[in-house]
C-alpha positions in Angstrom: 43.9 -1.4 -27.1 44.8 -0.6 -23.4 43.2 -2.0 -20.8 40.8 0.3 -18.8 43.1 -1.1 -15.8 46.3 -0.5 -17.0 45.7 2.9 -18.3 44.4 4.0 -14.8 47.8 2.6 -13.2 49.9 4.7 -16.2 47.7 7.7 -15.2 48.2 7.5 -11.8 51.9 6.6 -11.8 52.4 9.5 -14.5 50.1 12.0 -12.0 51.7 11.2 -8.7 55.4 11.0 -9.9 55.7 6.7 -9.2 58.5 6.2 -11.5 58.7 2.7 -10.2 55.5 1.7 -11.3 55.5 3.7 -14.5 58.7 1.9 -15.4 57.7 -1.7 -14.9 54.3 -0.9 -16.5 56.3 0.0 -19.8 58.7 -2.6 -19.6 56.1 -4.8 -19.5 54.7 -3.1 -22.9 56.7 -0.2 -24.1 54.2 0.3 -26.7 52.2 2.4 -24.1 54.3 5.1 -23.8 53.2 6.0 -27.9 49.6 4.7 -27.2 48.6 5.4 -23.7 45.1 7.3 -24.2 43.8 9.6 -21.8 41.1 12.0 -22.0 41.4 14.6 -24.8 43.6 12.6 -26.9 46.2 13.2 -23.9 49.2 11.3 -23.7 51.7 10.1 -20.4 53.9 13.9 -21.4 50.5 15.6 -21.5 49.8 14.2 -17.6 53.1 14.6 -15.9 53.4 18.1 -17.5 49.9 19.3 -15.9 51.0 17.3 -12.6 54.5 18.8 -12.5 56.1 15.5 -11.9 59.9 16.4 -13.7 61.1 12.7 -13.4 58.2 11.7 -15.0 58.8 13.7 -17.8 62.3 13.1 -18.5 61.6 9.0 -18.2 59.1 9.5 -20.8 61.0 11.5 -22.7 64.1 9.2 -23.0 61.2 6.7 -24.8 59.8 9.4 -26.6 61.7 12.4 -27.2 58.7 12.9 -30.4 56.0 13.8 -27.5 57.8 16.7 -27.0 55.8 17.8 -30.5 52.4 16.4 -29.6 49.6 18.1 -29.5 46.2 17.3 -27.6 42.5 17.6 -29.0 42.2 21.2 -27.3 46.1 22.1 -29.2 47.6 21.8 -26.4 51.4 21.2 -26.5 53.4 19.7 -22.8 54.7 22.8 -23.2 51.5 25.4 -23.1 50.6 22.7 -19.9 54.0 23.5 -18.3 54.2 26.8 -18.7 50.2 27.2 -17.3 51.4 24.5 -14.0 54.4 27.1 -13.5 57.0 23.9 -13.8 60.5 25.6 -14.8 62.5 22.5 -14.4 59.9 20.7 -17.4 59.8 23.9 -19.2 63.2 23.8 -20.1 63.6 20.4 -20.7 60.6 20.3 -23.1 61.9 23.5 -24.8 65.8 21.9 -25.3 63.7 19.4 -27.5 60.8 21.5 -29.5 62.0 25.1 -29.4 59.1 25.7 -31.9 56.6 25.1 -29.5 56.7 28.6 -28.5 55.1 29.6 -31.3 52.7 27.1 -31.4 48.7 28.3 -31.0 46.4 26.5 -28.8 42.2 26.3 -28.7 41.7 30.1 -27.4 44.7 30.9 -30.0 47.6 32.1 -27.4 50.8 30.4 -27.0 53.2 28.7 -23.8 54.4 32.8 -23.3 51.0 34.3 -23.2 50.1 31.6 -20.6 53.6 31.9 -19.1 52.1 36.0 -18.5 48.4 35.7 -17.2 49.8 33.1 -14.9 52.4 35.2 -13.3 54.7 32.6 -13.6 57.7 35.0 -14.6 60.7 32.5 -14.5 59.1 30.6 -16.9 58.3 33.8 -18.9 61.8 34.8 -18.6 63.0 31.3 -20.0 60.7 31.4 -22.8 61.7 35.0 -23.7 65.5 33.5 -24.0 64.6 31.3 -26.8 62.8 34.5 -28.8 60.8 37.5 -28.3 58.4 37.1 -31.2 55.7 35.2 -30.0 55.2 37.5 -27.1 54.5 39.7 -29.6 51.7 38.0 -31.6 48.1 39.5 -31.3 45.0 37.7 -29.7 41.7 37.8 -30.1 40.4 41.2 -31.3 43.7 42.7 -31.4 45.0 42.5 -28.0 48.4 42.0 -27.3 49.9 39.7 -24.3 49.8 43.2 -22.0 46.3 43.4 -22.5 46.3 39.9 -21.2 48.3 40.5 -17.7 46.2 43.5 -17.3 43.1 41.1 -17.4 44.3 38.9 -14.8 46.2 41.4 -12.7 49.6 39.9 -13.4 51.5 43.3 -12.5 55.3 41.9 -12.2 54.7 39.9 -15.7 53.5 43.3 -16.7 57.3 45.0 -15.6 59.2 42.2 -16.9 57.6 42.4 -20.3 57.6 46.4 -20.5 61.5 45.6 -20.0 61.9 42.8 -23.2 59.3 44.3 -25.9 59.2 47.9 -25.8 56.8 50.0 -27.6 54.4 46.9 -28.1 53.3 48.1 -24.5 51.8 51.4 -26.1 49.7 49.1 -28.5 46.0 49.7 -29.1 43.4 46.6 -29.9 41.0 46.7 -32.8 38.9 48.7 -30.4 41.3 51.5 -29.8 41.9 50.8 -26.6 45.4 51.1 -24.2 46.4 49.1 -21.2 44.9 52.0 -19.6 41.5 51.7 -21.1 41.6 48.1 -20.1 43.1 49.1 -16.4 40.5 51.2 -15.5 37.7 48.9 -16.4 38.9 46.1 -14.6 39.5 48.2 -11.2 43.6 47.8 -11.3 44.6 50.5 -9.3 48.1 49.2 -8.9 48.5 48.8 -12.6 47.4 52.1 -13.5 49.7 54.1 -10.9 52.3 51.9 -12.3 51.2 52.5 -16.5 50.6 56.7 -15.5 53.9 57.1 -12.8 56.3 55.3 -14.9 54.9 57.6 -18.1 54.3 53.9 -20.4 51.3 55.4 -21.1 52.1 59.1 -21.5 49.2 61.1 -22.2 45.3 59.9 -22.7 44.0 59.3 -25.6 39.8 58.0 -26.9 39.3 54.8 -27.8 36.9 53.8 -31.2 34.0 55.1 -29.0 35.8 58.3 -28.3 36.0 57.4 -24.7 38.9 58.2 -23.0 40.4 56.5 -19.7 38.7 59.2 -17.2 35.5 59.3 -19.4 35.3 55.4 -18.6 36.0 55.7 -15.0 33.5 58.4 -14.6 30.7 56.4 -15.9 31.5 53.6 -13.8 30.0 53.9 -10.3 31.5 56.6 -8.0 31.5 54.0 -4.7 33.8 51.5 -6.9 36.8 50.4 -4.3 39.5 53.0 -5.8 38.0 54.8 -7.6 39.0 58.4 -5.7 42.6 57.3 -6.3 42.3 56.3 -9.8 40.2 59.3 -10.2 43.1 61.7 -9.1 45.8 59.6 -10.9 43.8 60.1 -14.8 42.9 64.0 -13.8 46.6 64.2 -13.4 47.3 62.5 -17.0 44.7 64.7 -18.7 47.9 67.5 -18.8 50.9 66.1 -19.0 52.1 69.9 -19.3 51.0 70.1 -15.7 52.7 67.0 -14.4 53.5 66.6 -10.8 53.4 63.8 -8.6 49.9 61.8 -7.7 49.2 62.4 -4.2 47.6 59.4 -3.0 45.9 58.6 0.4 48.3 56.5 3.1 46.4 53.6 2.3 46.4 53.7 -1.4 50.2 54.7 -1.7 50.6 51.5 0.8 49.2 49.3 -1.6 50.2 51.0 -4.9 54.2 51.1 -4.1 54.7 47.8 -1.8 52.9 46.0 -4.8 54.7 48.0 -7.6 58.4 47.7 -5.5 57.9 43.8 -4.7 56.9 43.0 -8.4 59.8 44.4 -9.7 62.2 42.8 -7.1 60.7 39.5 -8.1 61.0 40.2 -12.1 65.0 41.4 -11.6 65.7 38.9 -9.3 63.3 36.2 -8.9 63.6 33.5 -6.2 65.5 30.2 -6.6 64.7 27.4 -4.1 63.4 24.8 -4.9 59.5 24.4 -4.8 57.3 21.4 -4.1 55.3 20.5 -7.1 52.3 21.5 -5.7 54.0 25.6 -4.8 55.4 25.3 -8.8 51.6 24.8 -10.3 50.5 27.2 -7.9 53.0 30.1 -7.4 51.5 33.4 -9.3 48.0 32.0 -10.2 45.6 34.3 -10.1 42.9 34.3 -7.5 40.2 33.5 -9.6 39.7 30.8 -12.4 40.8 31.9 -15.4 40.5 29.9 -19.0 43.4 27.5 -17.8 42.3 26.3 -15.0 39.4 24.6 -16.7 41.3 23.8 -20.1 43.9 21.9 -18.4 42.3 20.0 -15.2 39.4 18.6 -17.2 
């Protein structure tokens, strides 16, 4: 049994990267590093995963290499927690020692590369893809695939970079019929859409299992909806492919649509490389608001 005191000095050593103390608190017992328990059955890996603290990890690794394979009580693997925190250094040290992890399904069923993608975190993404491309392509809840997931949280550049590695899978319908472009236009993503309809991914509109197409959804939303003149002339021009010519968008709306679209892809074929403070990795490409992560893996 650890001592409530003890296991708040491993936490905190493990949370703020104090390799010092860590290491004379397991030579003192190096039974802690396999016992250690913290809140939803988390152990020392779990904590300097979601804390991004690199040395941390590799000092508890060189105990443990096994944590590498554990799992917490929500399923969580280090690895899902790295990839969420947007740690590339831990990603691919955890990944050198339990590859299989990518395939690995947590609580709300998605693996580290659908968490890699609604983060934004696309070096991690792109590390993960180097080990295999299969798990990006298993289906989530009701069908959706991990596009429909960056178009939920407005992850546009994972969105390119993915297009780029899987293919066709981008042209894949859930179990309610619909396209990226169903899902777009719901959640208001202009820049997505001008990117799904100008870059012809999505070629041509089609009804979901309602018989709704895109521009039958966008009309019944309402009319003062921020974009929704822009979006509107985008779908009109998709409704006849045979009559294609180029959307002509407003100054303001061709601003956002291209510098967002242009800088995306520039940071998916050649993202940045210097070196981050922990606090920049967990936070770099995270959406704006809270999605299921941020409460799974603080708590």
């Amino acid at each position: 049994m650890v001592g409530e005191t003890v296991e708040k000095k491993l936490y905190n050593a493990a949370s703020e990267g104090d390799l010092t103390t860590l290491q004379t608190l397991l030579q003192e017992d190096p039974y802690l590093v396999h016992e250690a328990p913290f809140a939803y059955s988390r152990n020392l890996l779990h904590v300097a995963a979601m804390h991004g603290q690199a040395a941390i990890v590799e000092e508890v690794l060189k105990m443990n290499p096994r944590l590498a394979t554990s799992l917490d009580s929500k399923n969580l693997s280090p690895l899902h927690i790295a990839a969420a925190e947007g740690s590339l250094e831990i990603v691919k040290k955890l990944l050198s020692l339990a590859p299989e992890a990518c395939w690995w399904r947590d609580c709300h069923d998605m693996n580290p590369i659908h968490i890699a993608a609604m983060n934004g975190h696309v070096e991690i993404l792109e590390e993960l893809l180097k080990e295999s491309h299969l798990p990006a392509m298993e289906r989530l809840h009701r069908g959706q695939t991990v596009f429909h997931l960056c178009v939920k949280h407005g992850q546009l550049t994972t969105l390119m970079v993915l297009v780029d590695k899987l293919g066709e899978l981008v042209r894949a319908k859930d179990d309610d019929g619909e396209t990226l472009l169903h899902l777009a236009v719901r959640s208001n993503q202009l820049a997505i859409v001008a990117f799904l309809v100008a870059f012809k991914i999505i070629k041509t509109q089609t009804p979901n299992s309602r018989g709704k197409t895109e521009l039958k959804i966008l009309l019944e939303s309402p009319p003062d909806t921020s974009n929704y003149s822009e979006m509107h002339k985008i779908l009109k021009k998709l409704q006849d492919r045979s009559k294609w010519e180029p959307v002509k968008l407003t100054d303001t709306a061709m601003v956002v649509v291209v510098l967002i679209a242009s800088m995306a892809f520039q940071v998916a074929i050649s993202p940045p490389r210097q070196r981050m403070t922990g606090r920049q990795r967990r936070t770099r490409g995270r959406p704006s608001h809270h999605g299921i992560y941020s409460s799974l893996i603080v708590q």
